[in-house]
C-alpha positions in Angstrom: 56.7 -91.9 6.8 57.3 -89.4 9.5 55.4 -89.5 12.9 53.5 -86.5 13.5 52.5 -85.5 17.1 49.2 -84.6 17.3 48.1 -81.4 19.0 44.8 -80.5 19.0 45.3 -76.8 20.2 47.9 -76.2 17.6 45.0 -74.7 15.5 43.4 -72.5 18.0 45.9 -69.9 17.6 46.0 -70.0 13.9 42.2 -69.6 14.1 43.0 -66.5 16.3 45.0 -64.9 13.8 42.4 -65.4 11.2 39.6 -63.7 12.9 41.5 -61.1 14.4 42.7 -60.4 10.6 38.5 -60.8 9.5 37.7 -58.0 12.5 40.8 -55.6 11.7 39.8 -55.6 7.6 36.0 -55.5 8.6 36.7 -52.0 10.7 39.3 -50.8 8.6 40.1 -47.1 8.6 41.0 -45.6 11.6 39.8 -42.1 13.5 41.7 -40.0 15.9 39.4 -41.4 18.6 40.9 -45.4 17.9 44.3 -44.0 17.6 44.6 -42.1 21.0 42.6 -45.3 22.8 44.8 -48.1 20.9 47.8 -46.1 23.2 47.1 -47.9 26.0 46.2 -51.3 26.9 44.5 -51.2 30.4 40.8 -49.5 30.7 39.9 -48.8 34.2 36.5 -50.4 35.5 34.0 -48.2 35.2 30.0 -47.7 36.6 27.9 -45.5 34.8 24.4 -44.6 35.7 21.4 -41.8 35.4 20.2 -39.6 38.3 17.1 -36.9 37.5 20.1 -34.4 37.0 22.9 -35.8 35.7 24.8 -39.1 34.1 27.3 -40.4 36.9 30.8 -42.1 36.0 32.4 -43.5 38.4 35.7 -44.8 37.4 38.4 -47.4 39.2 41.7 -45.6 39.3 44.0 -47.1 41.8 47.3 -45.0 42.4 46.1 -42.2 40.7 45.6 -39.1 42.7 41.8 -36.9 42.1 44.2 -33.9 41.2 45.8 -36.1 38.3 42.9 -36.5 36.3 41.9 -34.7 33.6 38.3 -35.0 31.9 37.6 -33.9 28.4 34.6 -34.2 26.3 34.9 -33.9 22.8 31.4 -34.7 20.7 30.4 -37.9 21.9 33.1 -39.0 23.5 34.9 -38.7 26.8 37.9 -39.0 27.3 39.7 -39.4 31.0 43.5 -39.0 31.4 45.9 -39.6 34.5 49.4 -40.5 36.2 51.7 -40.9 33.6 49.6 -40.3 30.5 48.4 -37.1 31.7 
């Protein structure tokens, strides 16, 4: 008989795969929206609130310059774009 180490993490990842698979069959399908957000892995930090006027976003963009950001609304969703991506 062989001696097997035991590892009890050895599953976790296994477990991982399983509901990633359950979540990606679950929202099958994909719009243009998920494809152009699935293009890049960081998402800036972001604060938004109400005023009697308007909704205010404030976003974190470190290193990117207020003149290399674009803003687009399109429906219900918006979109913001800068440095290299832009």
């Amino acid at each position: 008989m062989t001696i097997v180490r035991w590892d009890p993490l050895r599953n976790v990842s296994t477990l991982q795969d399983r509901i990633n698979r359950m979540f990606n069959e679950a929202f099958a399908g994909s719009t243009d929206f998920e494809d152009e957000v699935g293009m890049s892995a960081w998402r800036p930090a972001v604060d938004i609130f109400d005023t009697d006027n308007a909704i205010v976003i404030k976003a974190e963009l470190p290193g990117i310059k207020k003149d290399d950001v674009s803003i687009d609304v399109k429906g219900n969703v918006l979109t913001i774009k800068g440095g290299a991506f832009f």
